[in-house]
N, C-alpha and C positions, 0 to 999 in steps of 0.2 A: 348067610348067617347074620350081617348085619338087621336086615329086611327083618328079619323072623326075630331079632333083637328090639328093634322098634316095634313090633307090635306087641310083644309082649310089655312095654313101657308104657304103649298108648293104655292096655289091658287094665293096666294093676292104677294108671292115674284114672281111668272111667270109675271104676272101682272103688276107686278112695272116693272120689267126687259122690257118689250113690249114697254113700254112707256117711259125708257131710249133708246129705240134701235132706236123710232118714232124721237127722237127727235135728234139724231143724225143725220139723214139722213136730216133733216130742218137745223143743223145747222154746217155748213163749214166754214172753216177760211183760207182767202189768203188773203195773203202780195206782192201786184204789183207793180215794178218802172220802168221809163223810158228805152227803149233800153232794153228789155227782150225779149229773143230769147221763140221760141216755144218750148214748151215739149219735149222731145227727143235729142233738141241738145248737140249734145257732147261736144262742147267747151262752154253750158251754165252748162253742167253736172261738167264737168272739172272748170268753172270757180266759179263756185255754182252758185243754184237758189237763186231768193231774192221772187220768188212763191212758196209758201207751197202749193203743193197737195193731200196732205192724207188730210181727211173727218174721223175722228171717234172721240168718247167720252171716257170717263170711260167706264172699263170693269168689271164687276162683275161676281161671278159665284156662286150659293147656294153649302155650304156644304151637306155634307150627303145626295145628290141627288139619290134616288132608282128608278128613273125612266127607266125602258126597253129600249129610246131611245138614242141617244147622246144628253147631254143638251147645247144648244144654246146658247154662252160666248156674241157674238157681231160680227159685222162686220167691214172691213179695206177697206179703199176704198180712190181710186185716184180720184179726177176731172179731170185728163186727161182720163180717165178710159169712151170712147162711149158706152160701152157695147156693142161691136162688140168681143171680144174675144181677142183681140190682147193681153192685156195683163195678166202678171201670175204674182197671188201673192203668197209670201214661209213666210212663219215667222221663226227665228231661236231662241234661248235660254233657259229657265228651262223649261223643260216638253215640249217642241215643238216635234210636231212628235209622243209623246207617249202618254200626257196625254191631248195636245189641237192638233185637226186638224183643218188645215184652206181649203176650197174650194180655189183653183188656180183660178179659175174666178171669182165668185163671189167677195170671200175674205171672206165667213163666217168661224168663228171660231167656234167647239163643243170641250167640255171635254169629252169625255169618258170614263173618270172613277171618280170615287165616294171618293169625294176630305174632309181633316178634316182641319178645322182650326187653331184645335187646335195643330197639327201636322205644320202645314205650313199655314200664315197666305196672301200672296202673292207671283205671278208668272212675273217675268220680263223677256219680249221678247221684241225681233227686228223684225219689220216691213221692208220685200223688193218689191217691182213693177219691174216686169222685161218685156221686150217686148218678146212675146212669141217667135220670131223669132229669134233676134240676142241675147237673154238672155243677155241685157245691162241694166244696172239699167234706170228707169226712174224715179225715185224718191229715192232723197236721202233715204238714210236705218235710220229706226227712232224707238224708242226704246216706249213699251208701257208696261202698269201693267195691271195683271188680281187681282181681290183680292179678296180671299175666304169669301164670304158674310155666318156672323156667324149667327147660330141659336141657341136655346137652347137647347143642346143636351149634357152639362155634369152637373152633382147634383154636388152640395158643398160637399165635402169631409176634416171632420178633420186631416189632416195631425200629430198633433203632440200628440195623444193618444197614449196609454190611460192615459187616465189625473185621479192623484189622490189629494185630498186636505182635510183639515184637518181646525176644526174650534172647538172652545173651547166651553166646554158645558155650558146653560145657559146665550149665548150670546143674547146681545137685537138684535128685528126684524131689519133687513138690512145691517147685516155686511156681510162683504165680507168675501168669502170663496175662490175664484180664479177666475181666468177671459180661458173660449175657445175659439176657431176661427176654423172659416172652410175657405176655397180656393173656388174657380169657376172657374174653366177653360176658360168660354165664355169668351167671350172681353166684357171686365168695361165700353168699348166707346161706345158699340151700342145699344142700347137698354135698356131693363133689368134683363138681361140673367144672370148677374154677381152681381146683387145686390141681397144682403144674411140677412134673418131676422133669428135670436133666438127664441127658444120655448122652455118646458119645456116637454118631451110627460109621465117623471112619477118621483115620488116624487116631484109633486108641491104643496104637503100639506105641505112639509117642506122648501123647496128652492124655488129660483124665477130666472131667467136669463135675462139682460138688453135684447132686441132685437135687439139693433144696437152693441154693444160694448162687448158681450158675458161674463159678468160676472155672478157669480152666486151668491147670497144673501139669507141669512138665510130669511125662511118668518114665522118663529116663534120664541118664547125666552125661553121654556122648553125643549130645547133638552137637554137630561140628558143620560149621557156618562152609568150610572148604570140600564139605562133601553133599551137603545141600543146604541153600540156605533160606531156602520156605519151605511150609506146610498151607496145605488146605485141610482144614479139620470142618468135617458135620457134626452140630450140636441138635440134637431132638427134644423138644419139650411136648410132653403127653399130660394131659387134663384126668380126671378122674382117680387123680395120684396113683397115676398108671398102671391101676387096675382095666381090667377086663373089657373091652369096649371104651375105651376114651378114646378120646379126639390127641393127633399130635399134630406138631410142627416142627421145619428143620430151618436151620442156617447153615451156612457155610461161611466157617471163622479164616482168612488169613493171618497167617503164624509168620512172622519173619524172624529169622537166625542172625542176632547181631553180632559184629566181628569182635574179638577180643585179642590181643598181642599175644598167637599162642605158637607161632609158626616164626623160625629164626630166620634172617636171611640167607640168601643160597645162589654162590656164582653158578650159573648155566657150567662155562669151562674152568680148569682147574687155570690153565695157562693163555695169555692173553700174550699175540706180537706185534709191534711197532714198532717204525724208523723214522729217522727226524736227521737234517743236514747237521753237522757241527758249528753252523756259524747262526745257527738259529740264536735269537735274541732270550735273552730271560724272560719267562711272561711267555710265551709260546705254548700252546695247548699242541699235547704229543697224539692223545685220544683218549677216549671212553669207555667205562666196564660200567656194567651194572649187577649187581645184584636181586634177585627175585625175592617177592615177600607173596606169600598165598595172602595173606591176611591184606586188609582195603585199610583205607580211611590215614589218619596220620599213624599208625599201627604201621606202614610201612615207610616212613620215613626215617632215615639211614643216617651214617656218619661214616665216612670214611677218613683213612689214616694209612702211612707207609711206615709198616714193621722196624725194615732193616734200616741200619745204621747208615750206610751206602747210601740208599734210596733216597733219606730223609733230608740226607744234607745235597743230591745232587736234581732232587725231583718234589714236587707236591703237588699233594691233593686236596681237591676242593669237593664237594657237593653241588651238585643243580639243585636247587631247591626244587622247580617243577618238574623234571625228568627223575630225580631220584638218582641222577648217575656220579658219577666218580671221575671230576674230569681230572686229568693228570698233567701237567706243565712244569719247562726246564727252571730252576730254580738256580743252578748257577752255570757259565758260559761250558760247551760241551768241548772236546779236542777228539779228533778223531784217530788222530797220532798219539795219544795216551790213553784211551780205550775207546775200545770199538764197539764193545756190548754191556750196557747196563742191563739186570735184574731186580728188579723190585719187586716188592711181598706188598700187597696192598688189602686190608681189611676192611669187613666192612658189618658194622655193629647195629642196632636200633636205637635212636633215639629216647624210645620209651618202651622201657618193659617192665610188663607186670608183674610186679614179685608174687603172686599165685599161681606162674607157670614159671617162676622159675626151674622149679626140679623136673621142667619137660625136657631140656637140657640147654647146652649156650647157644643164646641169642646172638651168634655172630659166623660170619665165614672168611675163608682169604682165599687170595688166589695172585697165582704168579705174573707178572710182567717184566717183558723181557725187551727192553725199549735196543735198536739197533740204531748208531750212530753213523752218518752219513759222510766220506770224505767228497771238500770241494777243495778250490784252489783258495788260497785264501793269500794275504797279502804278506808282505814282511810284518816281523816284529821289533819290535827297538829291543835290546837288553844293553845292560839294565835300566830301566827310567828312568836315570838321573836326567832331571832339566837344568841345572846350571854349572856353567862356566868362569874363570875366571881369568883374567887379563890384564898385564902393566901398560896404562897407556901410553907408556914411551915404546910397546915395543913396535920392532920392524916391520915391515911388509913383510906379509909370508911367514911371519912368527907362527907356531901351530899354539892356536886355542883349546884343542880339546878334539875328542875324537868320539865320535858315536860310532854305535855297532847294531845290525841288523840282518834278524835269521830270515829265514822262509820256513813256516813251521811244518809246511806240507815232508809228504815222504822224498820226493823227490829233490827235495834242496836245490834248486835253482840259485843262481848265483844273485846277486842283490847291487843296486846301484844307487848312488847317494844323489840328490839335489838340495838346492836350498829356493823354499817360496820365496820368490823377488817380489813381491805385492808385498809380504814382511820385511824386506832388505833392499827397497828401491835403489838407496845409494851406492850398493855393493862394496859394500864396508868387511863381507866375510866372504870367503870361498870356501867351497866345501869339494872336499877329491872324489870323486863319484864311483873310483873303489874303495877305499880304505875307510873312508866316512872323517877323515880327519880335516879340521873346520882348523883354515888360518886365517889370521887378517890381509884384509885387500886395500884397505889405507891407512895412514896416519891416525891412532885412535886421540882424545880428546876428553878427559873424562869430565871438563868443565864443562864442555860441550853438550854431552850426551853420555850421562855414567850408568845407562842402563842399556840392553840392547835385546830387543825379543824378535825371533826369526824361526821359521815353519823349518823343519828339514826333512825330506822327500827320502824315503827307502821305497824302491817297486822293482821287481824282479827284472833281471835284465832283458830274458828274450817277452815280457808280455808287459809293458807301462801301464797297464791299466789295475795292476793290482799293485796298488799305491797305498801305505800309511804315512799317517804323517804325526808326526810331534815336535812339540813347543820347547823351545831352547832359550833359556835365559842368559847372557853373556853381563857379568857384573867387570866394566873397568875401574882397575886398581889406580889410586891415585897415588901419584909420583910429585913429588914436589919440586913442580916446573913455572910456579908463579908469585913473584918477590910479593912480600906486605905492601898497601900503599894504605896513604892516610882514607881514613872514613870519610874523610868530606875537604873540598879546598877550607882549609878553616882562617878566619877572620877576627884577631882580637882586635881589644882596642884596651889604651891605658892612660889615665888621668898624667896631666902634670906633675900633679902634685904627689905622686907615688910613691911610696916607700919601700925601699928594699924588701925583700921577701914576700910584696904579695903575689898574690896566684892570681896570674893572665888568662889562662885557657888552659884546661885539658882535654889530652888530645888521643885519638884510640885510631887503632889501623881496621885492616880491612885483608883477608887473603884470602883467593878461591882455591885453593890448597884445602884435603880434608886429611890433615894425615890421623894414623890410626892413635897415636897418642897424645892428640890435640895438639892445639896451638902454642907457642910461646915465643913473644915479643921482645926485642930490647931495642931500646931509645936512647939516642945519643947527638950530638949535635953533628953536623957534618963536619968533616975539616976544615974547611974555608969559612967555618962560624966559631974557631975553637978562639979567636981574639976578642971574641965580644966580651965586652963588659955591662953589655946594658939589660941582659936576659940569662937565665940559667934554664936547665931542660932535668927533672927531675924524674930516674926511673921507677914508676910506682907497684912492679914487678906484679902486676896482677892484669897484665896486655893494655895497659894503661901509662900516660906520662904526662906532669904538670911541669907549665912552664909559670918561673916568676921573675920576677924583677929583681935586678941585682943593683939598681944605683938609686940614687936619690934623686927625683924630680925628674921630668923631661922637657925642654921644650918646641914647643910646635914653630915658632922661628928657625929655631937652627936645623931641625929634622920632625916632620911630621909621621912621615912611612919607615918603617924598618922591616927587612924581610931575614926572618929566622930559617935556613937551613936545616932540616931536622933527617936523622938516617935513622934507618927501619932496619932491623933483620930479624929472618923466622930462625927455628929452632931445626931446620934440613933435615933430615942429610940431602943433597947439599945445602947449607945454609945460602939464603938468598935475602938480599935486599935492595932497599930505595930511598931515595931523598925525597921528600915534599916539603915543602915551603909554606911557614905559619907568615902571615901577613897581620902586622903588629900597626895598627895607628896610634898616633900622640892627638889626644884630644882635651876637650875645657869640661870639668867637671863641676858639677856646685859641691857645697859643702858637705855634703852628705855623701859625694863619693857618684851622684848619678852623672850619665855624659849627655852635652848640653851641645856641644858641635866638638865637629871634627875640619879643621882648615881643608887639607886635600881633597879628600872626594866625600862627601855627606857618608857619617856613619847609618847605615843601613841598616836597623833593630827588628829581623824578624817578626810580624806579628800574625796573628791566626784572626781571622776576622771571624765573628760571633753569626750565626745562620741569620740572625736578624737583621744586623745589618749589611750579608750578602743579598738578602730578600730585595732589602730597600735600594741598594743600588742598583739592582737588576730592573725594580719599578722604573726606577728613575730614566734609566737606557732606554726604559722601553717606551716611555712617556717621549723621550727623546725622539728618539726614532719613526714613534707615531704621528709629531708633529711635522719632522722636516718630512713624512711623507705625505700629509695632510699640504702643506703648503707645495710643493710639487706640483701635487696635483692640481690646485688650484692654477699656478702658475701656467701649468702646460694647458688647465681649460682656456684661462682668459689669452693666452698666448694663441691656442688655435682660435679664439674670435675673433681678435685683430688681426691675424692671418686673413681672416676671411674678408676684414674690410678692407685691410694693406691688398689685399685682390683687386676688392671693387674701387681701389681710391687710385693704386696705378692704371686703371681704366679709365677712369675719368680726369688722370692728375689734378686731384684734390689732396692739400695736405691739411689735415686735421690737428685743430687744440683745441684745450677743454683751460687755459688759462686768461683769467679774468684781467689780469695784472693792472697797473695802475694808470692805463691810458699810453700816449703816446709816447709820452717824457718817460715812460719806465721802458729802458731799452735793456736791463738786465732780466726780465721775465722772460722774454722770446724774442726772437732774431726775425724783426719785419721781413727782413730779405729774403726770407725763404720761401716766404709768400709770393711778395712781389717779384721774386725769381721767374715765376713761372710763367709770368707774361711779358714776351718777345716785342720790343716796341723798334725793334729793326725793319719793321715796316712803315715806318711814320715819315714819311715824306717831309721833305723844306720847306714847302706849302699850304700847310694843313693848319698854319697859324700857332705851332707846338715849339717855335725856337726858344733859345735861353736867353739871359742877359744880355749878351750882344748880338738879337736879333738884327740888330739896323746898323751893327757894324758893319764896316769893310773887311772885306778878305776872310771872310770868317763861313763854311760851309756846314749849314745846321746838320746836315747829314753825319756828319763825320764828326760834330760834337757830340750827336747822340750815342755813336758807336762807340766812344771814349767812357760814354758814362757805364754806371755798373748796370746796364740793360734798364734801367727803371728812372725813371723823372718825374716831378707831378704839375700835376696841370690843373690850373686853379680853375676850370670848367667840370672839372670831374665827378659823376654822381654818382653815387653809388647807393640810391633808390631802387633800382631795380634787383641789386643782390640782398636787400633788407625787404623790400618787399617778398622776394621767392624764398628768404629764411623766414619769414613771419609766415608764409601760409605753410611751409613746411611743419614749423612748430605747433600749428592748430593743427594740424593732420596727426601730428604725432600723440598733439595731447588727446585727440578726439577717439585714436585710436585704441581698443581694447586689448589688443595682442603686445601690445610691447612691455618692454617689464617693467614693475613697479619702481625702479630704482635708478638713478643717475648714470646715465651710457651717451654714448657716444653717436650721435645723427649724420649720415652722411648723403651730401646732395651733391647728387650730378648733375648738377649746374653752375654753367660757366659765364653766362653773363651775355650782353652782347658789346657788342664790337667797342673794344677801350679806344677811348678818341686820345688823341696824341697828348695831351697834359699827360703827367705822372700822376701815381697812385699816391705820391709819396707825401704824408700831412707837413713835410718841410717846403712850405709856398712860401717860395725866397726870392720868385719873380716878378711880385709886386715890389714898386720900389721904396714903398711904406712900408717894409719891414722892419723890424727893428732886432730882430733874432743879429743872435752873434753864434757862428756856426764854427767859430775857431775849437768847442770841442771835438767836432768831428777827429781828429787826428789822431785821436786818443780809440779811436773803434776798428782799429787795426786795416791793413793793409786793403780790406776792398773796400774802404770809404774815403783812404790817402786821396783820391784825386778828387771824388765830391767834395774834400775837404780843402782842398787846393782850389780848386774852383768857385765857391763859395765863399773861401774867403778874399780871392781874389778879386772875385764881383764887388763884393764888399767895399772894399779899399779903392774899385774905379769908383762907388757912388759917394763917398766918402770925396773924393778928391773933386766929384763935380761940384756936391754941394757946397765944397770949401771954392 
């Protein structure tokens, strides 16, 4: 049918075409004026015609031409054209030559080939007439259109699938769900090749499609997302506004069914069971119920709650946010021995619901939980909680403080046994009976000592220790008034000479570690053995307070400087208790103003508070102090360990070292020669050696044994002592040449001894020439080991004395 459709189309466009082609050839248009030269002139060529001689109409050509021959466009033709041949027509421009030929005589134009529309919708060429002779134009060159004459030859194609859309379930009939469109290639201008109607070709029991505007429309109101929640719908668009032979095209629309809040929730069971011990803590999750919701998205997001009154005070409920569930935990401690089976009513609501489905009905369910309560062993109980005691610190050992009590709450009642934590009671100050729970003291209490007392006490079942409570017991000691007043401080007046009766010496306050319950109250009075004084009075100022004053005129520090004042104390009891303390009164010098200036007996001592500043400064000072003696110390103990080291080297060599200048020979108070010359032994000097004394050339006189007498040392008027000045002179060029020694005045020590001392003395008193004139009578005066040099000497003296006389 189609076949036989198309050729009846090819048919009736031949047809049409025949009778544009007839009516061409009837109808020519020329433009004639005055003074026109004939066809062919050149200088009418050159100066332009004002006669048109082309003859043709509109060209048209059928697309999609299958015919086996070339198809026949039109024909070009001159009115100067006799039909003798002369002249030659050419066409030039799109597709000239390739896809239209023209007959050179005639002037027919054919396509030969098989042209699309929709590809190219027209072909503009130029028309030339030439003399077939001199190939000179004879007609201006003129430009013509061929135009692809369209058929229906392309279907409506949706372009912008696949298309998905989405509509809420339970929408009233005719809402929109989304709008398609399909394209047509033909041309919109010719016919109705390009007009495109909508259809639905499946799911039109639920959607509808406008036919001009391609939308698509619910065409029911129970679509329900829980019973399906897509559709595939096919949309068909037909070309020739869906008459008779058109071209169609389909798509395939997905439809999604979105959820709406239209479905309540719904416990799966009516009743939910669970057990949980009794000794479970608060805060203990017992388990979980959920509620089912058809409906997705936050649409099922819930709220749960406990109905019953019971429930709500002994259990709660929470929400999971991400599971949706209902978790349930004990909310206050559980007893197993007071009930054994809790029932709770637990609901469970939505979140969010739509008031458009309200009237589907309530958006809620419940459902029962029946929680079972677990017995374990569990430990004693204290009744009742009282934590404090109370206690007279005088009472006895083994007085009872007080008594706690302790069940076992199990069914079994096990019998209960008392301790007391000793880690709380190290001193074991309380005992406790470990039936009866009654707590008495176990020493002497103290409430000055310790007026509080906190101690653990131990209840755990008798046959199982391990099931142990424990609570804190406070024991408050009562104070008993067992501690006299005494003065607040040893107190120290002092009072001018010059005093007058009734002034005020000191006041004086007590002091008592007594707290009784209705405070304190003092009285002051002198003691008995002060009731004769006349020289002070003790004045009660009834407020725990007492001033003492002067009762006579004048004191003086001659006849009595110290007076000690007696003073009695008692408290307020029961029993009343007191003390004597002793006010220490000095007589001192006053200036005129009444300030004290001394005190004879022992220096009055005027408290003073030193200012931070000058606690700073002294503490500087200390420490300035103490910086220095250890700054000098150490000094002390270097230069100490260096003369060590040379006090080393010098008892090696017995060398005795000085560093004094002193005034020569004659100055005998700088340093003591003899310790020098100590050190050389002249008990080897022979009677021989030419070394005797003044009465060498005596009789009866043995130089040996005068030497021995002397204090080991004599001098000898041959003695050099070049050799120890020359070996100290090169020493001291060595020392000054030397780089390493220090810079500063010390001490050089040379181990060198000299050589051999010839028998004369060391000693610069050369008394054995007889031309001396020295008077050695001071010697006597230079104490005991010069007494006999001195006796000697002067004795020599007194023989040359008598020779010369």
């Amino acid at each position: 049918m189609a076949k036989g459709l198309q050729g009846f189309l090819w048919t009736m466009l031949l047809l049409f075409c025949a009778i544009q082609e007839l009516g061409s050839w009837a109808m020519s248009t020329a433009v004639e004026g005055p003074g026109l030269g004939e066809p062919g002139d050149p200088a009418l060529l050159a100066g332009g015609r004002v006669k048109r001689g082309w003859v043709w109409n509109q060209f048209f050509v059928v697309e999609e031409y299958t015919g086996t021959e070339p198809l026949y466009v039109g024909k070009i033709h001159s009115d100067s054209d006799e039909g003798d041949g002369s002249i030659k027509y050419t066409i030039s421009g799109e597709g000239a030559g390739t896809i239209f030929l023209i007959d050179e005589i005639t002037g027919d134009i054919h396509a030969t080939e098989r042209l699309d529309r929709e590809q190219k919708t027209f072909y503009t060429l130029r028309a030339q007439a030439r003399d077939r002779q001199t190939d000179q134009l004879l007609e201006p060159e003129s430009e013509f259109i061929i135009k692809v004459q369209d058929i229906n030859d392309s279907e409506p194609r949706f372009l912008e699938g696949p298309y998905i859309g989405s509509v809420a379930e339970l929408s009233p009939v005719g809402t929109s769900v989304m709008q398609v469109m399909a394209s047509d290639a033909d041309d919109p201008t010719y016919g109705s090749s390009a007009r495109v109607v909508y259809s639905v070709l499946e799911g039109e029991q639920h959607f509808t499609v406008d036919s001009k505007t391609g939308v698509i429309r619910t065409a029911v109101a129970d679509l329900d997302r829980e019973t399906q929640d897509r559709y595939e719908v096919v949309i068909r668009a037909t070309d020739m506004a869906g008459q008779l032979g058109g071209l169609s095209g389909s798509t395939t629309v997905t439809i999604v069914v979105t959820d709406v809040n239209d479905n309540p929730p719904r416990f799966p069971q009516k009743m939910y069971q669970f057990s949980i011990v009794e000794t479970a803590p608060v805060g203990t999750a017992i388990g979980r119920v959920k509620a089912e919701d058809s409906d997705v998205g936050e649409n099922t997001d819930m709220t749960y709650q406990v109905k019953d009154e019971e429930g709500v005070e002994m259990f709660k409920v929470t929400t999971d946010s991400n599971t949706q569930e209902a978790v349930i935990t004990v909310q206050k401690p559980l007893d197993y021995e007071s009930k054994k089976v809790h029932t709770v009513v637990v609901e469970a609501l939505n979140k969010f619901v739509d008031p458009r489905f309200v009237d589907l009905g309530t958006f809620r369910d419940q459902t029962i939980v029946r929680v079972s309560v677990l017995d374990v062993d569990e430990p004693p109980e204290f009744r009742p909680p009282s934590n404090l005691m109370e206690v007279q610190e005088d009472a006895h050992v083994g007085s009872v403080v007080g008594v706690v009590t302790a069940l076992d709450p199990d069914t079994a009642n096990h019998p209960v046994r008392y301790a007391i934590d000793r880690s709380t009671d190290a001193e074991r100050i309380f005992d406790i009976d470990a039936k009866t729970g009654a707590i008495v003291t176990g020493k002497v209490l103290d409430r000055e000592t310790a007026g509080w007392h906190n101690i653990t006490v131990l209840a755990m079942e008798a046959d199982n220790h391990s099931q142990v409570s424990r609570a804190s017991l406070r024991i408050r000691i009562l104070d008993v008034n067992d501690n006299p007043p005494e003065l607040a401080t040893p107190y120290e007046a002092a009072v001018c000479e010059d005093a007058k009766p009734g002034q005020l010496i000191q006041t004086i306050s007590v002091v008592d570690r007594d707290e009784p319950q209705s405070g304190h109250r003092f009285y002051f009075t002198l003691a008995p053995e002060a009731t004769n004084n006349h020289h002070f009075s003790l004045l009660d100022i009834q407020d725990n307070t007492a001033a003492v004053h002067t009762q006579r005129v004048g004191f003086n520090r001659q006849e009595q400087d110290v007076y000690l004042l007696p003073i009695l104390v008692v408290d307020s009891g029961p029993p009343a208790l007191s003390s004597t303390g002793t006010l220490t009164i000095r007589v001192c010098g006053c200036d005129s103003t009444g300030a004290i200036q001394s005190c004879n007996s022992t220096a009055y001592v005027v408290s003073a508070t030193l200012s931070p500043g000058a606690l700073i400064a002294l503490l500087v000072c200390v420490l300035i102090l103490v910086v220095l003696v250890l700054l000098i110390l150490t000094l002390k103990r270097h230069h100490k360990s260096h003369l060590t080291s040379e006090d080393d080297e010098d008892m090696r060599d017995n060398v005795i070292k000085y560093n004094d200048e002193g005034g020569g020979e004659q100055d005998t108070e700088a340093y003591d020669m003899s310790a020098l010359r100590s050190l050389y032994d002249f008990s080897e000097i022979k009677a021989g050696d030419g070394g005797g004394g003044p009465g060498e050339g005596g009789p009866g006189r043995n130089p040996a044994s005068e030497l021995h007498a002397l204090p080991q040392w004599v001098q000898s008027p041959d003695l050099d002592f070049s050799v120890f000045r020359d070996y100290i002179c090169r020493k001291v060029e060595q020392a000054d040449e030397d780089l390493s020694v220090p810079p500063y005045d010390s001490f050089q020590t040379y181990a060198f001894e000299g050589s051999d001392s010839p028998v004369p003395s060391l000693s610069s008193i050369n008394t054995w020439s007889s031309g001396s004139e020295q008077d050695f009578s001071y010697l006597g005066g230079w104490g005991p080991r010069f007494r006999q040099l001195a006796a000697l000497y002067a004795g020599r003296r007194g023989d040359e004395d008598g020779e010369e006389s």
